[in-house]
Every structure is written in C-alpha cells, then in structure tokens.
TORKOL-4160 file (C-alpha; in steps of 0.2 Angstrom, whole numbers, padded with zeros to 4 digits, m for minus):
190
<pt num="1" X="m0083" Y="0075" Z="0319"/>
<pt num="2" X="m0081" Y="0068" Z="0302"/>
<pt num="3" X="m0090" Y="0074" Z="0285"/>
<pt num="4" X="m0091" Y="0076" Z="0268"/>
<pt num="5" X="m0092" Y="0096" Z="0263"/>
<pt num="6" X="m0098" Y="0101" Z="0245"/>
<pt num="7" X="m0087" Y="0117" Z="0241"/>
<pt num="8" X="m0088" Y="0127" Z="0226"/>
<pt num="9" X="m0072" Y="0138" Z="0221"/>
<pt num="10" X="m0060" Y="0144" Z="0207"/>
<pt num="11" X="m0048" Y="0133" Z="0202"/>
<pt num="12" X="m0033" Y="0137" Z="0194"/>
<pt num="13" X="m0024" Y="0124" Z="0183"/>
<pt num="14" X="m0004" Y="0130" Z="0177"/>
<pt num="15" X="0001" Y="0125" Z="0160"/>
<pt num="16" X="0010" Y="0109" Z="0169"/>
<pt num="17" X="m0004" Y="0100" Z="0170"/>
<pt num="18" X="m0012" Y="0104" Z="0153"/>
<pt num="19" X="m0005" Y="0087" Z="0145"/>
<pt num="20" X="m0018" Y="0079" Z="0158"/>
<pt num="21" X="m0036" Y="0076" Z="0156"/>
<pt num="22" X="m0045" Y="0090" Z="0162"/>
<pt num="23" X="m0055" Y="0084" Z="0174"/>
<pt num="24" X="m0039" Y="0074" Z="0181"/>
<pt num="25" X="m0027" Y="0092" Z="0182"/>
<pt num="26" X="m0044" Y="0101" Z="0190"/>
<pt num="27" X="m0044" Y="0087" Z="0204"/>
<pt num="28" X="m0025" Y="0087" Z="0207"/>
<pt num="29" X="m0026" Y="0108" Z="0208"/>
<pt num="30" X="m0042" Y="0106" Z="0218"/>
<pt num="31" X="m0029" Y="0092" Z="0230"/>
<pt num="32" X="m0016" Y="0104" Z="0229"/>
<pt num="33" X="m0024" Y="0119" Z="0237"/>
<pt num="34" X="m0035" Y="0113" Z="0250"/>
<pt num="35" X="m0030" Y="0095" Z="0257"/>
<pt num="36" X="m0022" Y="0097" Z="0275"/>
<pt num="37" X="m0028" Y="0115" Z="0277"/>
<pt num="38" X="m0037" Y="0120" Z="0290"/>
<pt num="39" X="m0054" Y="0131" Z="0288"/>
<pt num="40" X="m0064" Y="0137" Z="0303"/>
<pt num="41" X="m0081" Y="0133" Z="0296"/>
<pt num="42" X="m0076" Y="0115" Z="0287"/>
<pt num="43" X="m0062" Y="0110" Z="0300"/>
<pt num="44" X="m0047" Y="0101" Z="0294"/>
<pt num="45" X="m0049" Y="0096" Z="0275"/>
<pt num="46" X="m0042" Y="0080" Z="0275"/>
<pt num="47" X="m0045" Y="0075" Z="0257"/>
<pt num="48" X="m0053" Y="0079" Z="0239"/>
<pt num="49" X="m0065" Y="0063" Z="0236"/>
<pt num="50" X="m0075" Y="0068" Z="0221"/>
<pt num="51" X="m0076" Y="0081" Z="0208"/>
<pt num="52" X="m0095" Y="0085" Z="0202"/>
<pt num="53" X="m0093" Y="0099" Z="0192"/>
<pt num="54" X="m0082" Y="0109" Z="0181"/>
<pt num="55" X="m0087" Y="0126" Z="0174"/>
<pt num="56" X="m0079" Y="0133" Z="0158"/>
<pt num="57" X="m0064" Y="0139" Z="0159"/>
<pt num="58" X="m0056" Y="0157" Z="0158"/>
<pt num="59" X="m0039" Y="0163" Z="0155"/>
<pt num="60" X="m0035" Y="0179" Z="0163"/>
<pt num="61" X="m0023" Y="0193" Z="0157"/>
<pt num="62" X="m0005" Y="0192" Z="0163"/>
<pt num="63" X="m0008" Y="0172" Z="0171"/>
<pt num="64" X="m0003" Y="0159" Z="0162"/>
<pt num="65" X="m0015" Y="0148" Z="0171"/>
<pt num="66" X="m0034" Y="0140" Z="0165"/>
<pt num="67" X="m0046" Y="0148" Z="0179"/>
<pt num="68" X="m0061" Y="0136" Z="0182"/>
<pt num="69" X="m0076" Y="0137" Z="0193"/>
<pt num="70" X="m0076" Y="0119" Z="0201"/>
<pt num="71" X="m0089" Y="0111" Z="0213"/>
<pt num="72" X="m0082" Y="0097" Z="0220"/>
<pt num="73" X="m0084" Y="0086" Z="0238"/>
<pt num="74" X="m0071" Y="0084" Z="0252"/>
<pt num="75" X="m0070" Y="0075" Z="0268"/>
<pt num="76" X="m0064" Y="0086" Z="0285"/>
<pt num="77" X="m0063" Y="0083" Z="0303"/>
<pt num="78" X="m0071" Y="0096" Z="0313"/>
<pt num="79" X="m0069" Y="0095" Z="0331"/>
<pt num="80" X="m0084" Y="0099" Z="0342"/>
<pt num="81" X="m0084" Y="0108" Z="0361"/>
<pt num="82" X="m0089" Y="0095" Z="0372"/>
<pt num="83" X="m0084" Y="0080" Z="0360"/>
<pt num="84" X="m0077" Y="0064" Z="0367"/>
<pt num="85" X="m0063" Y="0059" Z="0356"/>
<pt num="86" X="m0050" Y="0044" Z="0356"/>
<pt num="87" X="m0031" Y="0047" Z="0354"/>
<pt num="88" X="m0014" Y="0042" Z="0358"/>
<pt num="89" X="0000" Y="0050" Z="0367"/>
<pt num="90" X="0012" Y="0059" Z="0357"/>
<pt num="91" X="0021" Y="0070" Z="0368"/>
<pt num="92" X="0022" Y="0072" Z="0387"/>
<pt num="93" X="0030" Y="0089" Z="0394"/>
<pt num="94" X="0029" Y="0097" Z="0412"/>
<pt num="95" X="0012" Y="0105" Z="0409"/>
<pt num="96" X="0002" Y="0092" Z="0401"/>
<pt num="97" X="0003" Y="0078" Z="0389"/>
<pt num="98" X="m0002" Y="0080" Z="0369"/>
<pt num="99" X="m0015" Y="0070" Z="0363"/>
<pt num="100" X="m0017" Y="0066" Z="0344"/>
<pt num="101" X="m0033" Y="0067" Z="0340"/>
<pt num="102" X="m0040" Y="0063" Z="0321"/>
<pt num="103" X="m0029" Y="0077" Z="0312"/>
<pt num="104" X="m0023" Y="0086" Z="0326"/>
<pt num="105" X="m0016" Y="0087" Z="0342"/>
<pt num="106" X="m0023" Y="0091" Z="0357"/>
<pt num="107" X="m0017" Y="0097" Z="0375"/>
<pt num="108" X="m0021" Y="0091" Z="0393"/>
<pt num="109" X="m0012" Y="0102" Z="0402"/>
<pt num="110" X="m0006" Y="0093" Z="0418"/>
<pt num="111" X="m0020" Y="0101" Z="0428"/>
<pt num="112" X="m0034" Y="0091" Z="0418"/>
<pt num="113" X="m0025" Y="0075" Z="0417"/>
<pt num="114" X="m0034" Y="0066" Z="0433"/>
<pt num="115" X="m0042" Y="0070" Z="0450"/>
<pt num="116" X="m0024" Y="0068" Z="0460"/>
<pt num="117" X="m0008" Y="0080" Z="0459"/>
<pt num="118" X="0001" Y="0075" Z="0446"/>
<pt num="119" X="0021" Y="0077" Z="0446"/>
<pt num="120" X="0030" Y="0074" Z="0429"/>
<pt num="121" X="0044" Y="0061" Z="0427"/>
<pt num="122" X="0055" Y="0067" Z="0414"/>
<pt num="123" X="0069" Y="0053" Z="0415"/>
<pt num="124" X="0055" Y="0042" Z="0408"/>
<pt num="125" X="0043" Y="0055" Z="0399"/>
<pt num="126" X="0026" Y="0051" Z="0409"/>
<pt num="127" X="0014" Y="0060" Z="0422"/>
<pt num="128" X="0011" Y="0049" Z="0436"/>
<pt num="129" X="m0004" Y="0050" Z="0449"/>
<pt num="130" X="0003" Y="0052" Z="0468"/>
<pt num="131" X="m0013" Y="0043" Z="0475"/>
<pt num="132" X="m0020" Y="0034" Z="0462"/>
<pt num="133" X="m0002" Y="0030" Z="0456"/>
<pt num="134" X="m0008" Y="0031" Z="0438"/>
<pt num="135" X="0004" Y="0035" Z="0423"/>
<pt num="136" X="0001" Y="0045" Z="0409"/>
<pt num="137" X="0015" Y="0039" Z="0394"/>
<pt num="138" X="0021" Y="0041" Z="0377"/>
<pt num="139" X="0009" Y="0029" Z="0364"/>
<pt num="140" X="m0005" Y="0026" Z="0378"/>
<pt num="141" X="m0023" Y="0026" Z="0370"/>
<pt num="142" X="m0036" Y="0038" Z="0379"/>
<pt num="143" X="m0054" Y="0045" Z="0380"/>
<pt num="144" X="m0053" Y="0064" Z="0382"/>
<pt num="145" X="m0067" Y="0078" Z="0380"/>
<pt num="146" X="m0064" Y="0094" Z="0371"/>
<pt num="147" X="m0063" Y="0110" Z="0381"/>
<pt num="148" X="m0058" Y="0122" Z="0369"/>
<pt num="149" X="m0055" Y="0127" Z="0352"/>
<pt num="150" X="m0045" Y="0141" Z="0341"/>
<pt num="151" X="m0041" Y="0138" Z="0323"/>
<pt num="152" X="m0035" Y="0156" Z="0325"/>
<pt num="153" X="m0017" Y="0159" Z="0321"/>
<pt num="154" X="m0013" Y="0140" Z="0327"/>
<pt num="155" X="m0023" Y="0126" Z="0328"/>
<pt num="156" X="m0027" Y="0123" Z="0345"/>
<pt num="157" X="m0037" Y="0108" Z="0354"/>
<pt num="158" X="m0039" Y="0109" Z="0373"/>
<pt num="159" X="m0042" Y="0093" Z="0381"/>
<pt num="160" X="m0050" Y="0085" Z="0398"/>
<pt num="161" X="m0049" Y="0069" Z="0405"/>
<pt num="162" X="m0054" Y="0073" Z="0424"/>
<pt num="163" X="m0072" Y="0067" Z="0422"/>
<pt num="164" X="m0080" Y="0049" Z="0424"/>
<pt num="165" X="m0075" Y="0037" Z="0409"/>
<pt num="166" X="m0064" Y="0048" Z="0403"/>
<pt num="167" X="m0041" Y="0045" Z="0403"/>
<pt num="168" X="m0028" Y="0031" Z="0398"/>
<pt num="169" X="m0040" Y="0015" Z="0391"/>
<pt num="170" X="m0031" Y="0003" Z="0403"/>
<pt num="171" X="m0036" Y="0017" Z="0420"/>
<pt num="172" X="m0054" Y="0012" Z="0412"/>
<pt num="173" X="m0053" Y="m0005" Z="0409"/>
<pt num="174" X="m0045" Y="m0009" Z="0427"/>
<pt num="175" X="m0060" Y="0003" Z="0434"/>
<pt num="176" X="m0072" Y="m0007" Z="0425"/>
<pt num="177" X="m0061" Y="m0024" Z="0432"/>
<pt num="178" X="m0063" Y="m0016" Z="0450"/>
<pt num="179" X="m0082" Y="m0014" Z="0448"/>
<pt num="180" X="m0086" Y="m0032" Z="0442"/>
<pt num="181" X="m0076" Y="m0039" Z="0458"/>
<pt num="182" X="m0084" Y="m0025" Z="0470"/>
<pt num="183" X="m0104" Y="m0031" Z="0464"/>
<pt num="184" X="m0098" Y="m0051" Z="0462"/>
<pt num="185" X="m0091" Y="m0049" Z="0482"/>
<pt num="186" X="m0107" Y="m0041" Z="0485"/>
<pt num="187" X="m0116" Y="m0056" Z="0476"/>
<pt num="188" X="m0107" Y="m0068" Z="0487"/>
<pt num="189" X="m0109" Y="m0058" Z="0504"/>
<pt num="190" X="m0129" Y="m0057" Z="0502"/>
C-alpha cells in the first residue's frame, strides 16, 4: 500500500552542500539518507516529496557538518498480509517464479503457483501446468496475494497465486472468456 509518511529527524548537511540554499542541501541530505531504504514501520521510502520544516541548526564538536532538525514528508510502499498486488515476472527458478511487486520482489515458490504439479522448463525459463497446461514465464503480468513478510535482515515478500482470480492476467482473462461461452451456451440450450 502506498502513503505519504510525515517523519521528523536530524539531518546532517556536509560543507559540500553549503554553497546551496539551505532548504535545497537539507532536502538533497534528507534524499540521500532515506530514499530506497527500507523501514519496518514506513515500508520502503520511495522518495522525499516535501520538506515542511527546518529547525536551527547546530554544529557539533569534531563534525564538520551543520546538524538540523527537519520535519519533512515521504512517499513508501508498505506491503500488507493478505494484499492483492499486480506484478510482472522477473525471474523463474526450480522453486518458484519472482514476482516484482511496487519496490520489491516477491517469491511464489513453485508450490503456490497454481492448483496442478508444476515441473520447471529451464531451456525456456517457465513453469508450466501438467493438467491445465498453463505457463508461468519471464515478463508475464500477474495477480498474487501476500503470504508473508520479513524486512528482517532481507527484504522478503512471499507470494500466492493458488486461489480464485488470482495468476498470469491471460490464465484470467481466458477463464473469464470460458465463462461467457459456458452461460451464452447455457442461454441457447434453455
């Protein structure tokens, strides 16, 4: 889920930036130190969109830095258990396929891929269905739910797509297809 986080922090500004306006080097220091980091309570911080307020600043003893306290706004991804998310395909391995979803990416290991056995075609990089004879391959769009989460050492995302409306965007679409013609034959037979 997407949102905008106020956060309040000391900033440090290094005498590189002190030919700049103040509230320009405070922003780019702010930028430096959180954008594309991950916080377990915020989520990934994607990006610094305002700047509100600036305190004085302080010089401490030994750092050649300017030290301000800054309040300023940022816009993070946080994923949520049970979430439905769109992605693509980025990567597909022998136990499941990588799925990049907003920031980061997620894993459906092999085993939460569909309702069939799945076997792994490494000449061409896909997972393929033995009954269904759906394929899972590299750039496909698809619907998954979150199973689990760790922003722990690693960023992790566990991923499902074994429930109803959920896998590849064209596995839906034909499902939806199929539907249409099963109630329209239905229709026609009554």
């Amino acid at each position: 889920m997407y949102q905008m986080v106020t956060v309040e922090d000391k900033i440090a500004v290094p005498p590189t930036k002190f030919d700049l306006d103040v509230k320009k080097a405070i922003k780019e220091s702010v930028e430096e130190k959180f954008e594309g980091k991950i916080d377990s309570e915020v989520g990934v911080i994607l990006t610094v969109t305002d700047v509100e307020d600036v305190g004085d600043g302080q010089v401490l003893p030994g750092d050649p830095a300017v030290h301000y306290p800054v309040k300023f706004k940022v816009l993070t991804w946080m994923p949520k258990e049970h979430e439905i998310v769109e992605g693509e395909v980025v990567d597909i391995t022998e136990f499941g396929a990588f799925i990049r979803v907003g920031p980061l990416d997620g894993l459906v290991h092999v085993s939460q891929v569909m309702d069939d056995f799945v076997s792994y075609d490494e000449k061409n990089s896909q997972l393929a269905g033995k009954q269904s004879k759906r394929i899972l391959k590299l750039g496909d769009a698809v619907r998954a739910r979150i199973v689990s989460i760790s922003f722990k050492e690693q960023s992790k995302l566990g991923l499902t797509m074994r429930q109803p409306m959920l896998g590849a965007t064209r596995w839906l679409e034909l499902d939806s297809e199929k539907k249409k013609e099963r109630k329209k034959e239905k229709k026609s037979n009554a």
